[in-house]
Backbone of each chain as ProteinMPNN parsed JSONL, in Angstrom:
{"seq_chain_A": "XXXXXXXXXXXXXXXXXXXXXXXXXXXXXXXXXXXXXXXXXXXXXXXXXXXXXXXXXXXXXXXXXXXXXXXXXXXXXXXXXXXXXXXXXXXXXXXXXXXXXXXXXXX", "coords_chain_A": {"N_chain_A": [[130.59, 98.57, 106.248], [129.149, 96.447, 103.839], [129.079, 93.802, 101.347], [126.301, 91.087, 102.09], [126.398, 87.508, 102.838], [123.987, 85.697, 100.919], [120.765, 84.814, 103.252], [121.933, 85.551, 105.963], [121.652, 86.746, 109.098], [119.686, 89.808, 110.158], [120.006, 92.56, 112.706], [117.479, 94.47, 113.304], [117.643, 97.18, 115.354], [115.724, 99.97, 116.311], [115.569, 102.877, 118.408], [114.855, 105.423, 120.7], [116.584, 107.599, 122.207], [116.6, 108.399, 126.169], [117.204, 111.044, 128.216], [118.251, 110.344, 130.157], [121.224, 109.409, 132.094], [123.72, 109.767, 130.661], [126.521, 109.327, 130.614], [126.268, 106.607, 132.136], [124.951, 105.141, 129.822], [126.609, 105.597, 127.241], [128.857, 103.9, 128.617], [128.172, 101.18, 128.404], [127.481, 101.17, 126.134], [129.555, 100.916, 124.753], [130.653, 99.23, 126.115], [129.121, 96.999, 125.125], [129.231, 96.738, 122.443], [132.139, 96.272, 122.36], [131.596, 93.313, 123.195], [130.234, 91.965, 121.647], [131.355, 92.008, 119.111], [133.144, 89.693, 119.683], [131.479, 87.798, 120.099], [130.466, 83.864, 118.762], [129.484, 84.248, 115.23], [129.136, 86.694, 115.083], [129.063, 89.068, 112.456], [129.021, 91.738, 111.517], [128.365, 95.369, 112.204], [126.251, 98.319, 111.993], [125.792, 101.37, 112.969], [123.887, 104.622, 114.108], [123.214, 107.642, 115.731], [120.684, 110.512, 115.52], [120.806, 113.699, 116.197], [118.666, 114.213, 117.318], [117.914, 112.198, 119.948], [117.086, 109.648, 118.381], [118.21, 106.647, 117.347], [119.558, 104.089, 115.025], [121.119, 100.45, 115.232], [121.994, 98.207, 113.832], [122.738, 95.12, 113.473], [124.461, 92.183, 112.576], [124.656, 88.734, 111.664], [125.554, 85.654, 111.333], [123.897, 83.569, 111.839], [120.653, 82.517, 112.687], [120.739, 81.141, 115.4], [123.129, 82.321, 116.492], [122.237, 84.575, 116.341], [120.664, 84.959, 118.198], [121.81, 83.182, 120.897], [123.126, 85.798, 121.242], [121.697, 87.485, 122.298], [120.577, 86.334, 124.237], [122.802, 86.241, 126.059], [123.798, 86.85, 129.19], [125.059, 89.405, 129.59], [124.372, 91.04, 128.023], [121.5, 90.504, 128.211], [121.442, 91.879, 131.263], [122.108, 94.197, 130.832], [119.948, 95.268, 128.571], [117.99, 95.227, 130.664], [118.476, 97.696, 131.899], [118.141, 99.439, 129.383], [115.862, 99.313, 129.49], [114.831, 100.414, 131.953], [115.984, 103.306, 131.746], [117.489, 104.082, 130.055], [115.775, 104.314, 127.506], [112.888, 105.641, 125.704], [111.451, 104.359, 123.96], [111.63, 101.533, 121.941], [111.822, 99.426, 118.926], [112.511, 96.152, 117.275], [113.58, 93.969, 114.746], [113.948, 91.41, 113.428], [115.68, 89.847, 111.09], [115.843, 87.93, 107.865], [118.333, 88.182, 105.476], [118.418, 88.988, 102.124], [118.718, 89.857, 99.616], [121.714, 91.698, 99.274], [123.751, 94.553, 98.47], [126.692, 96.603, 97.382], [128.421, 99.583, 97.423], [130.826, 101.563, 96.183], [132.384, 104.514, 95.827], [134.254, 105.343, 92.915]], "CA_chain_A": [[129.617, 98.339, 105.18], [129.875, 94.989, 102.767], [127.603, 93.0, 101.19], [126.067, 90.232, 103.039], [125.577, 86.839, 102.059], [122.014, 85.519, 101.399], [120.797, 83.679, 104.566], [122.767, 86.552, 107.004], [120.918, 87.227, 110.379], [120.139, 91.579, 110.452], [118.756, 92.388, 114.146], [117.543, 95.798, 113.331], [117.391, 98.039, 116.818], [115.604, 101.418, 116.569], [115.502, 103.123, 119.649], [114.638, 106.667, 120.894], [117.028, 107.519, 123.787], [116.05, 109.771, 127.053], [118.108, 112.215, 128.73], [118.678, 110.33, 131.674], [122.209, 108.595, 132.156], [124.424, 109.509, 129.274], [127.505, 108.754, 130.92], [126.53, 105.095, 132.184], [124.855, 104.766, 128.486], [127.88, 105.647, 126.551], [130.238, 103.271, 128.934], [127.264, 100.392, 128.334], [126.955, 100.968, 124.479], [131.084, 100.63, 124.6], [131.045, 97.498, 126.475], [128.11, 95.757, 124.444], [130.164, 96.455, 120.82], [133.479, 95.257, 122.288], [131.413, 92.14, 123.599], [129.541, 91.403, 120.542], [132.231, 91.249, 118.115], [133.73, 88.453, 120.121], [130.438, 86.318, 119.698], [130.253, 83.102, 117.81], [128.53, 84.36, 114.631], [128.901, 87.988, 114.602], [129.456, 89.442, 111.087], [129.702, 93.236, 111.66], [127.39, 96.5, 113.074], [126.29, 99.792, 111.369], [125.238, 102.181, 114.041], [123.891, 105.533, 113.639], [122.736, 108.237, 116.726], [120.876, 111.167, 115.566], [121.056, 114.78, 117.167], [116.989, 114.291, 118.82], [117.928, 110.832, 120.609], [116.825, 108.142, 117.981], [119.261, 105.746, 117.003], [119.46, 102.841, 114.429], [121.83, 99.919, 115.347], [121.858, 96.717, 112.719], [124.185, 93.865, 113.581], [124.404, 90.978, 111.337], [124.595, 87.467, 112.305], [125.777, 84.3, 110.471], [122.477, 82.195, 111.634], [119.943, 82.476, 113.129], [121.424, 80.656, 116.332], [124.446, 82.951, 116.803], [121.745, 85.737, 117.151], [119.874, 84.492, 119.349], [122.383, 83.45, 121.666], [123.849, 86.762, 121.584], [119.962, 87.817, 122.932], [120.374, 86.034, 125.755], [123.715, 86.507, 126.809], [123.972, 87.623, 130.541], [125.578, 90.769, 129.855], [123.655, 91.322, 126.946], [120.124, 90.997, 129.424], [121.678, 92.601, 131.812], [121.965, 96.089, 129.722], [119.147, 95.451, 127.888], [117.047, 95.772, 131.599], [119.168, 99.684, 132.267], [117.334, 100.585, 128.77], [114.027, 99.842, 129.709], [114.97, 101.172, 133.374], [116.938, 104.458, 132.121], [118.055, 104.961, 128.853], [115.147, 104.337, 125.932], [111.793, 105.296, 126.046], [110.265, 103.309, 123.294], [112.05, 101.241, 121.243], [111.407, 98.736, 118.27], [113.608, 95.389, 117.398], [113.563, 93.679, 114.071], [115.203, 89.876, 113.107], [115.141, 89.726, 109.459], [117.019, 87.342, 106.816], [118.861, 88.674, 104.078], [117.731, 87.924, 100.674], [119.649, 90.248, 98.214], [122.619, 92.606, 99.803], [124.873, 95.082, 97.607], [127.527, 97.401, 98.071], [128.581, 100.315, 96.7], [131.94, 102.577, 96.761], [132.716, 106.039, 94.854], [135.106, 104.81, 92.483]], "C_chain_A": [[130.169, 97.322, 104.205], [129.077, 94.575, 102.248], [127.623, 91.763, 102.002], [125.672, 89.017, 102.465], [123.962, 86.432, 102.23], [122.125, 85.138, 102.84], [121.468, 84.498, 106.072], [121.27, 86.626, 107.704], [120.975, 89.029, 110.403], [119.019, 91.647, 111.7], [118.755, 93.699, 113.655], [116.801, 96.797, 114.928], [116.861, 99.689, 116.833], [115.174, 102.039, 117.88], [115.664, 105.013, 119.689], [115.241, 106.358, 122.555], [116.431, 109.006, 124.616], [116.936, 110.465, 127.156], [118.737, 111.732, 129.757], [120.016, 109.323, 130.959], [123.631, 108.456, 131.013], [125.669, 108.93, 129.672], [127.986, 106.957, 131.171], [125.748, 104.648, 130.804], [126.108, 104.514, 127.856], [129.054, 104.33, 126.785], [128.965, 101.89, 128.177], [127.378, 100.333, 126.913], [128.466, 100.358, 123.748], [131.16, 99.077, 124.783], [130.442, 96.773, 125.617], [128.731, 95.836, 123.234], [131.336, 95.559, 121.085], [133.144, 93.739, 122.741], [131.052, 90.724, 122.405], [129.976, 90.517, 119.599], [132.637, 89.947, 118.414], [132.589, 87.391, 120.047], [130.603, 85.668, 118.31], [129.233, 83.623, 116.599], [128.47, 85.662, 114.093], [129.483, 88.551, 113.315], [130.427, 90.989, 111.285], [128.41, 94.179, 112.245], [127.478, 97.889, 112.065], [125.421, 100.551, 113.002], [125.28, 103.655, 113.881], [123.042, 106.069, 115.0], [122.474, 109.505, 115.841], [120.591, 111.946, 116.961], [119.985, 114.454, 117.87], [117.547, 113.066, 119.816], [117.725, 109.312, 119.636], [118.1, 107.673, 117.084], [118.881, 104.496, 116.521], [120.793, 101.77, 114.563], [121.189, 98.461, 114.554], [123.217, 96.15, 112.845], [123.368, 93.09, 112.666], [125.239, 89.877, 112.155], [124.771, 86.205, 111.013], [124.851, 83.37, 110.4], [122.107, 83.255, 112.603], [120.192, 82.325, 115.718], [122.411, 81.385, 116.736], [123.317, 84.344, 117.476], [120.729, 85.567, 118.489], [120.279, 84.034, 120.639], [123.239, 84.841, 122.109], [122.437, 87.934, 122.625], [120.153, 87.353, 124.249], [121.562, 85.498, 126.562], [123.72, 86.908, 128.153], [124.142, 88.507, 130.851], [124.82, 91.27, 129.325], [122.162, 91.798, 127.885], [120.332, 91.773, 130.255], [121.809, 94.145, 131.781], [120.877, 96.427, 129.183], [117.816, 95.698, 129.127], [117.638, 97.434, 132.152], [118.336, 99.976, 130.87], [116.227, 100.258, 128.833], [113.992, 100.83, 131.141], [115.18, 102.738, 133.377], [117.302, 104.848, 130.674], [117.145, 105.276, 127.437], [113.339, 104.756, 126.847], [110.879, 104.698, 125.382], [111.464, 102.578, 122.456], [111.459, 99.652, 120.27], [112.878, 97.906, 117.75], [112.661, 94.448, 116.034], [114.61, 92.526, 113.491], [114.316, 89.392, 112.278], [116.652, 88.89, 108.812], [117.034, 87.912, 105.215], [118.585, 87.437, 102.607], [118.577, 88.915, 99.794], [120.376, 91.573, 99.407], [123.856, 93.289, 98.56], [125.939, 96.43, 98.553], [128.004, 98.652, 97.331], [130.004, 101.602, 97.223], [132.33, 103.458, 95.923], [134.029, 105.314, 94.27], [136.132, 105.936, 92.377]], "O_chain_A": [[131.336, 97.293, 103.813], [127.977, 94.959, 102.645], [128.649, 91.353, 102.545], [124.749, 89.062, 101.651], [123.113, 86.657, 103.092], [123.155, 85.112, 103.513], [121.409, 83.919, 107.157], [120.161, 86.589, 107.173], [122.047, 89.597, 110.615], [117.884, 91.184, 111.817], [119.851, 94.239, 113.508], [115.625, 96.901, 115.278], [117.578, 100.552, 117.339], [114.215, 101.467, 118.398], [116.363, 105.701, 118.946], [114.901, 105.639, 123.495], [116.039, 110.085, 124.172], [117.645, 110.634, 126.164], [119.632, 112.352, 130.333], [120.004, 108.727, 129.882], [124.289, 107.47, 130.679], [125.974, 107.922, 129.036], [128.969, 106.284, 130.859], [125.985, 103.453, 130.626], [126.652, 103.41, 127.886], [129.802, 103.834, 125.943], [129.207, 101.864, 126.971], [127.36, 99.183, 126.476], [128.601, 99.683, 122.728], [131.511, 98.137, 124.069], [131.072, 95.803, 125.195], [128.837, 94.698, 122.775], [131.623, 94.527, 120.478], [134.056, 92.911, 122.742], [131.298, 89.525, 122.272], [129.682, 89.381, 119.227], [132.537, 89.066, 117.56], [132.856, 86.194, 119.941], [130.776, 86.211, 117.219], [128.049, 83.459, 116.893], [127.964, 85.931, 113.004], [130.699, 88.366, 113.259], [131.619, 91.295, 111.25], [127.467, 93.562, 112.741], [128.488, 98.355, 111.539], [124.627, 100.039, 113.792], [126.355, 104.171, 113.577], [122.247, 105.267, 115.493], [123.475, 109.94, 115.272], [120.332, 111.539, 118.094], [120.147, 114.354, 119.086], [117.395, 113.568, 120.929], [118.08, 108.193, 120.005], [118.76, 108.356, 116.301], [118.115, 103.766, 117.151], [121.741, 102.228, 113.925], [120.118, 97.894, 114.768], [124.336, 96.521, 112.491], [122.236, 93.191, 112.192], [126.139, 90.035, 112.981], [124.087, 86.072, 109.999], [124.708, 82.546, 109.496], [122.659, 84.236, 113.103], [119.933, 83.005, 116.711], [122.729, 80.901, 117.822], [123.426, 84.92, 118.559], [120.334, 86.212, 119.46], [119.523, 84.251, 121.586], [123.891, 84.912, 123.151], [122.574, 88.884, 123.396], [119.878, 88.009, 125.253], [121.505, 84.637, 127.439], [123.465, 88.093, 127.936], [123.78, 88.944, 131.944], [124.272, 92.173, 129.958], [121.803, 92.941, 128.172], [119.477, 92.659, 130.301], [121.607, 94.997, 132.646], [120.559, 97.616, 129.141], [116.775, 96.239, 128.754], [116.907, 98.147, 132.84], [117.624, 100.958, 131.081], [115.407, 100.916, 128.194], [113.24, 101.791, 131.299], [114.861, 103.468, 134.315], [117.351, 106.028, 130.327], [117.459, 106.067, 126.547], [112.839, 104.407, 127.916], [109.752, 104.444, 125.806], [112.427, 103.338, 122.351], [110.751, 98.843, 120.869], [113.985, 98.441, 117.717], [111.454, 94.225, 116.13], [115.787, 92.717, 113.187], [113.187, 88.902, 112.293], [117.85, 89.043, 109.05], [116.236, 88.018, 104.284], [118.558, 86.253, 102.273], [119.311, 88.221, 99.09], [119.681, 92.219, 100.192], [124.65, 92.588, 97.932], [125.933, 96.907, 99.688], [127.784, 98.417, 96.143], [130.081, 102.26, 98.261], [132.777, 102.877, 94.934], [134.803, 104.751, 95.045], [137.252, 105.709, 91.919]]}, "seq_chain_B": "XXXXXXXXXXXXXXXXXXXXXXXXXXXXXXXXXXXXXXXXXXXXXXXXXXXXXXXXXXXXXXXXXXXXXXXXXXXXXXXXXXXXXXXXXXXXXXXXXXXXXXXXXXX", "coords_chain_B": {"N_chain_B": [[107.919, 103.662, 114.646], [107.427, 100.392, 115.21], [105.264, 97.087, 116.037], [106.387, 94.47, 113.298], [104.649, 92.578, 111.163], [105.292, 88.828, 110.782], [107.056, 88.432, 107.615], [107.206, 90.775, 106.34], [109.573, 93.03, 104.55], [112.179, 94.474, 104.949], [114.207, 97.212, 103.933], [117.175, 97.86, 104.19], [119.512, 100.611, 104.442], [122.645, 101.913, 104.274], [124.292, 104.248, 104.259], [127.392, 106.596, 103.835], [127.608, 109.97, 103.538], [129.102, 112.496, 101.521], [130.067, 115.957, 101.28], [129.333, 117.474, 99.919], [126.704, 119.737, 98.187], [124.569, 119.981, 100.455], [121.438, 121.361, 100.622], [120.51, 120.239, 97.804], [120.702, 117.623, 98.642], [118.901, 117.519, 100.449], [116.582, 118.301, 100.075], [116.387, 116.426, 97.849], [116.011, 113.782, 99.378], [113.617, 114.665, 101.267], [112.061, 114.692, 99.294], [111.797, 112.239, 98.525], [111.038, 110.844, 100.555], [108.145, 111.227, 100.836], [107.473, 110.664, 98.189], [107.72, 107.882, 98.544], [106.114, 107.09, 101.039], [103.246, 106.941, 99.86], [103.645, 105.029, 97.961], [101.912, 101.384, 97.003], [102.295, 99.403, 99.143], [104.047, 99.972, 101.32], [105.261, 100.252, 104.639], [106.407, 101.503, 106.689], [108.99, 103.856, 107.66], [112.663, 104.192, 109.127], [114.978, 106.313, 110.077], [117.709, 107.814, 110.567], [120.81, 110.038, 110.366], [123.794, 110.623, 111.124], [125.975, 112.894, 113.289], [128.706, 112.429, 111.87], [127.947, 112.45, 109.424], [127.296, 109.254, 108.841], [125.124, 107.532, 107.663], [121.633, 105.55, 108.481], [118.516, 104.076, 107.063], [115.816, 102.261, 107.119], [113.648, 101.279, 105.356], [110.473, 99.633, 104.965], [108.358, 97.172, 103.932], [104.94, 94.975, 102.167], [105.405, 93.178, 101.167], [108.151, 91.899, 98.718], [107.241, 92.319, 96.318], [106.582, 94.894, 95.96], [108.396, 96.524, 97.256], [110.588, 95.904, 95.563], [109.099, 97.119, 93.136], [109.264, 100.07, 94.536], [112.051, 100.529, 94.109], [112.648, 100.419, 91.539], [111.327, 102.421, 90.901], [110.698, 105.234, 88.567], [111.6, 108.268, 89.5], [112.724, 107.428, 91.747], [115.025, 105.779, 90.99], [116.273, 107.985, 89.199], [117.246, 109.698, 91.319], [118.993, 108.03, 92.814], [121.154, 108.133, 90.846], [122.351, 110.305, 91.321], [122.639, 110.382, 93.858], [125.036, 108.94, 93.63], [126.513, 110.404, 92.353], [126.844, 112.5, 93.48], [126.217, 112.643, 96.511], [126.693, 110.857, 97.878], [129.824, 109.001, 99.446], [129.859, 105.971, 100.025], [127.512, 102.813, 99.723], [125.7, 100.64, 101.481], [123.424, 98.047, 100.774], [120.705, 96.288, 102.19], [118.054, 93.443, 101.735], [115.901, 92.111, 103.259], [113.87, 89.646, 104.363], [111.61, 89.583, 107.35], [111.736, 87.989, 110.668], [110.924, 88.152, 113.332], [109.577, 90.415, 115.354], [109.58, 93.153, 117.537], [108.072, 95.407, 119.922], [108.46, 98.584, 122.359], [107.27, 100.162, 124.799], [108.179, 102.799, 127.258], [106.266, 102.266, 130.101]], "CA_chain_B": [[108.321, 102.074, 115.557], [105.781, 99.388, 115.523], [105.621, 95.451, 115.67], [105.776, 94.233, 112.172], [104.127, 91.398, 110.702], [106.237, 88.201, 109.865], [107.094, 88.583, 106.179], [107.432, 92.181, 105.986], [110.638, 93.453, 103.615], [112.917, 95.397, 104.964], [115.494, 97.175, 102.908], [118.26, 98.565, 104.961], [120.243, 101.359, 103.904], [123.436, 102.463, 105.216], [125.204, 105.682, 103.436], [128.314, 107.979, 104.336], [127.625, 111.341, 102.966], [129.913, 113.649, 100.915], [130.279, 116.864, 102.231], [128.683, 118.236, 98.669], [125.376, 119.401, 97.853], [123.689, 119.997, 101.229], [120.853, 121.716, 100.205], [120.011, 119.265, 96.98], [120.609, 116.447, 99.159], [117.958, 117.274, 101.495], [115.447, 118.414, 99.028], [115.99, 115.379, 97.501], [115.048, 113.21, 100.525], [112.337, 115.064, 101.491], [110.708, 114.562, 97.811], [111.664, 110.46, 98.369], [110.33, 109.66, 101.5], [107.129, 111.892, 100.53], [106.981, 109.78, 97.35], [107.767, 106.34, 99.366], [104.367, 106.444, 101.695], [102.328, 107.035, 98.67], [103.784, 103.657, 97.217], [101.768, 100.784, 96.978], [102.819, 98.126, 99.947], [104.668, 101.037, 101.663], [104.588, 100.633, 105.585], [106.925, 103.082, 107.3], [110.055, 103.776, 107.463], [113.081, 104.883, 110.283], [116.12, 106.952, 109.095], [118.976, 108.29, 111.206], [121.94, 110.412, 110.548], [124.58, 111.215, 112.32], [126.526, 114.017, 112.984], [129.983, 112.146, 110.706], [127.405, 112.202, 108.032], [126.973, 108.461, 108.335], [122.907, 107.618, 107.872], [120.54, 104.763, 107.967], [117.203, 104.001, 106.594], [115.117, 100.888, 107.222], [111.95, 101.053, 104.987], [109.601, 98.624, 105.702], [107.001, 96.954, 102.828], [104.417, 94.376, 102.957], [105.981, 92.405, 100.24], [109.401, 91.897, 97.74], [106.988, 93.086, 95.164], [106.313, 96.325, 96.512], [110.021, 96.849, 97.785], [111.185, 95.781, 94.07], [108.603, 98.193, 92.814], [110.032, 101.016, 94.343], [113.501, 100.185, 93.407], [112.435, 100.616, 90.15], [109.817, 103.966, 90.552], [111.595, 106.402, 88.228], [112.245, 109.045, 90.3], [113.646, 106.955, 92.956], [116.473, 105.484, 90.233], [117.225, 109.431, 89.098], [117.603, 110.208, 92.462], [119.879, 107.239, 93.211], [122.174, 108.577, 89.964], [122.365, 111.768, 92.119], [123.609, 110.099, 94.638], [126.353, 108.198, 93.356], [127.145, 111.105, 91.38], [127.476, 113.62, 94.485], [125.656, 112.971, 98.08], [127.216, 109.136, 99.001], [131.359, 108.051, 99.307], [129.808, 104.838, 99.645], [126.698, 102.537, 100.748], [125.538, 99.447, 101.505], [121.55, 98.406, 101.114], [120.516, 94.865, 102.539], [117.101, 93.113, 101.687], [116.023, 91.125, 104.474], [112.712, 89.144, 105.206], [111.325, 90.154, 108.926], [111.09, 86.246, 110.96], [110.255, 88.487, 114.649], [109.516, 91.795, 115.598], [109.29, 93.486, 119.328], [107.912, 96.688, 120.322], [108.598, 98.263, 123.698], [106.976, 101.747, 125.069], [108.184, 102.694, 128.702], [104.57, 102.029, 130.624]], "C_chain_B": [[106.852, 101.581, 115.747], [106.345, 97.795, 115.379], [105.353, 95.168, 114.526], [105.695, 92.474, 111.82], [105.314, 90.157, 110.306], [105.854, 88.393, 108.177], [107.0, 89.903, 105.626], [108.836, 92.168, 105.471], [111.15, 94.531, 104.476], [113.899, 95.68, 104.282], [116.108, 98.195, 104.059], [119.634, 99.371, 104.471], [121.125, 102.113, 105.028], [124.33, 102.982, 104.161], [125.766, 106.251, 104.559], [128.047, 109.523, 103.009], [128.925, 112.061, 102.568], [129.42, 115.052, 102.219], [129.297, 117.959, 101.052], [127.821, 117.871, 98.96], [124.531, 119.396, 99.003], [122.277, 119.996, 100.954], [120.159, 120.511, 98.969], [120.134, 118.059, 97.526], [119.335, 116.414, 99.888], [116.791, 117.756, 101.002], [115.047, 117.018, 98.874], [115.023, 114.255, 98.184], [113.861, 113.249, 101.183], [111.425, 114.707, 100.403], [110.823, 112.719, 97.973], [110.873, 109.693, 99.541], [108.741, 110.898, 101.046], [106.736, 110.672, 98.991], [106.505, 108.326, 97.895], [106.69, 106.046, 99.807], [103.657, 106.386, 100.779], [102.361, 105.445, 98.024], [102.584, 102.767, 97.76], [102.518, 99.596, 98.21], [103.62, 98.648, 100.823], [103.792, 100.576, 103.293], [105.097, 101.481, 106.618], [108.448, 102.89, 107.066], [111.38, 104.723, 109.07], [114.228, 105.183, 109.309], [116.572, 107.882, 110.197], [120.092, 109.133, 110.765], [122.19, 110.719, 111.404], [125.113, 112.05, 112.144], [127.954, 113.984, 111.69], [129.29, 111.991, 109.398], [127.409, 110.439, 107.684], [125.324, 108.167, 108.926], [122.686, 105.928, 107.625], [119.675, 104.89, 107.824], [116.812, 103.206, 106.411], [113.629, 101.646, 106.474], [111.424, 99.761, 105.391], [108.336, 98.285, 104.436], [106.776, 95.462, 102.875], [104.76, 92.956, 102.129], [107.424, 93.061, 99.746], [108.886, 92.687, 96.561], [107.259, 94.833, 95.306], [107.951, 96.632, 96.583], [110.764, 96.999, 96.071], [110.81, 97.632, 93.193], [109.03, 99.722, 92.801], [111.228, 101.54, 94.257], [113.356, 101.019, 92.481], [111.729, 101.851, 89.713], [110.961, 104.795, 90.017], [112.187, 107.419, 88.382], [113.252, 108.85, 91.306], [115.347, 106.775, 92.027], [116.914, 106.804, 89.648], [117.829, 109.756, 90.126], [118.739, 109.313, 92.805], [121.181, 107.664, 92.176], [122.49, 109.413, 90.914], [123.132, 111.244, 93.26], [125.052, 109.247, 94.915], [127.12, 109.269, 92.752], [127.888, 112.208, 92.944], [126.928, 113.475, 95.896], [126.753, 111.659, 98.324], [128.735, 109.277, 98.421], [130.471, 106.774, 99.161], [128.622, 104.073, 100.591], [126.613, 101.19, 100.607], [123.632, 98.904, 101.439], [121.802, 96.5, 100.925], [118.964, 94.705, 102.464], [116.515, 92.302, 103.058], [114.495, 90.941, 104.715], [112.246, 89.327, 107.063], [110.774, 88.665, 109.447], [110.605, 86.563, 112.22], [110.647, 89.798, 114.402], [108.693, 92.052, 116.69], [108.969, 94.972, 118.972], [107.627, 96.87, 121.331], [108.101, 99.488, 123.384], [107.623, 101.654, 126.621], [106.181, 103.081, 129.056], [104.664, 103.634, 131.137]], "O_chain_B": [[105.772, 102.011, 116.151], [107.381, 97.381, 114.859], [104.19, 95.414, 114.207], [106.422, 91.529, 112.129], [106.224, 90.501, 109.552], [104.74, 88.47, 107.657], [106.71, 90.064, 104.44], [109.482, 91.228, 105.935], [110.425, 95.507, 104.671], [114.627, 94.772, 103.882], [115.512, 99.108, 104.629], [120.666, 98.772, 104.169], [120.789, 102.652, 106.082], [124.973, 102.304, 103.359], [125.296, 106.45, 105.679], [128.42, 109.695, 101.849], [129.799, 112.162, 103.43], [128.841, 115.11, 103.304], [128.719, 118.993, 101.386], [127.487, 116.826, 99.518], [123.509, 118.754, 98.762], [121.698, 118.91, 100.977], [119.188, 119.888, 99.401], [119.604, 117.189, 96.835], [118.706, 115.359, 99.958], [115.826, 117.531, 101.733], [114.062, 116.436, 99.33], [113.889, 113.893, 97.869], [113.186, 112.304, 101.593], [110.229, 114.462, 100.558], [109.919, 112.016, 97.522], [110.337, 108.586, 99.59], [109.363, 111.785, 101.63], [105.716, 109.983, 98.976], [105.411, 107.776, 97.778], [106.068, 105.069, 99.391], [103.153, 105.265, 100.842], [101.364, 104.808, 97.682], [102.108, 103.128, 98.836], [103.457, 98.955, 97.738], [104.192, 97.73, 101.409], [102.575, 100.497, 103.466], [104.353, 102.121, 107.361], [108.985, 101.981, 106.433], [110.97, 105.621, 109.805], [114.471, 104.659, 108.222], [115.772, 108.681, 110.686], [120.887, 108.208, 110.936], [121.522, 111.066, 112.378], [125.111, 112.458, 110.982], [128.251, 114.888, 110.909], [129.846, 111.512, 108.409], [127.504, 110.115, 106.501], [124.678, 108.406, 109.946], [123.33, 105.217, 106.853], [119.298, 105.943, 108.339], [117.188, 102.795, 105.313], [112.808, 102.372, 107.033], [112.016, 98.963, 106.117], [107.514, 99.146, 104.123], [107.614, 94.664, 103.294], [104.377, 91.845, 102.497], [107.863, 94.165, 100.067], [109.566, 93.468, 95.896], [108.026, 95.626, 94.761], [108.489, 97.04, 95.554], [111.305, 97.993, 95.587], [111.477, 98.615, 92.87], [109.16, 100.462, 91.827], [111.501, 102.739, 94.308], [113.797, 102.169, 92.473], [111.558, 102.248, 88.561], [111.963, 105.071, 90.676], [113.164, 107.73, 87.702], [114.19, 109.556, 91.677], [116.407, 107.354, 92.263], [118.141, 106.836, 89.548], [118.995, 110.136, 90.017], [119.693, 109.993, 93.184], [122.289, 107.532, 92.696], [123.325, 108.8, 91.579], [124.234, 111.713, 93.544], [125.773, 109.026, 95.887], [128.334, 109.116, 92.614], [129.054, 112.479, 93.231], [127.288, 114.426, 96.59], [127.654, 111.832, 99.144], [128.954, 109.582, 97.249], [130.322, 106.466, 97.979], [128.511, 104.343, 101.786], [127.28, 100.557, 99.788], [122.771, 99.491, 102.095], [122.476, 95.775, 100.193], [118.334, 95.614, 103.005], [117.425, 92.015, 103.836], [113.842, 91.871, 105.189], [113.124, 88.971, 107.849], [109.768, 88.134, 108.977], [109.863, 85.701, 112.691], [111.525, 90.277, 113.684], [107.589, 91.568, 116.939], [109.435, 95.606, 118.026], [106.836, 96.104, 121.882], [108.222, 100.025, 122.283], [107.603, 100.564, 127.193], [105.312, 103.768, 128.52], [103.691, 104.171, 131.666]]}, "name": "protein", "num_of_chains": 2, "seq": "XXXXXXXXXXXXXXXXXXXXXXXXXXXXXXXXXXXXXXXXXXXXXXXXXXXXXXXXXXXXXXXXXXXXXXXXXXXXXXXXXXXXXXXXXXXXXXXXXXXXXXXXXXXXXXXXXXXXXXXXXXXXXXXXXXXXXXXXXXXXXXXXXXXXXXXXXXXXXXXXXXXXXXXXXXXXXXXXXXXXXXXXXXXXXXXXXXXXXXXXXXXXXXXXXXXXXX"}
């Protein structure tokens, strides 16, 4: 958690997962964080699973361009056809630019 | 989950929870997102915790005004004392203009 400057890329990912596949989910959700970071552009990730299945994942992006190649990565498509195949049954995707970001820490 | 309009507001909230205050925490919440739809420019909202007590919450409004607006609704800013005082270690809340938005169902 940080603040972000203006102009930051946020992909917001909400997603309701099924039942099927937790094991090749889990290894899949592993690989796509440790891939991410390593992209040109990537800032950082909040990611939150609750107990029913739905899950909010928000990466942040330096442009526009950084997220968007990270969209159509190979590996990236490649995972993103197992959760329409197997792991989500509805999900919603949101690419929004930051306009005011704060931060806040228990002093 | 829905496709939203370009130029929709999202404010993106990402809190770690204390361990205090169960009970008045979740009152609370319940009385904010119950206030929230009621707002003016108000168009939904997704919200996650997890089991480590870290949460998100993407509202969603149809303007900056609106979003500002309920920044500012008086209950919301008591409630936000409340939580600096005893529900959050620490959060982060990002503004962000919406430039695309996907929505998937499995068929």
């Amino acid at each position: 958690m940080a603040q972000l400057p203006r102009g930051t890329i946020s992909v917001i990912f909400v997603a309701q997962r099924t039942d099927a596949d937790a094991a090749g989910y889990a290894r899949a959700a592993a690989m796509m964080e440790a891939l991410a970071v390593q992209q040109k552009g990537y800032i950082a990730m909040d990611s939150v699973r609750g107990s029913d299945g739905l899950g909010i994942t928000v990466s942040y992006w330096t442009d526009e361009a950084s997220a968007k190649a990270w969209r159509d990565h190979p590996e990236h498509t490649a995972v993103r056809d197992s959760g329409r195949d197997l792991w989500y049954s509805d999900y919603s995707l949101h690419v929004a630019e930051v306009t005011r970001s704060y931060d806040w820490e228990k002093p």
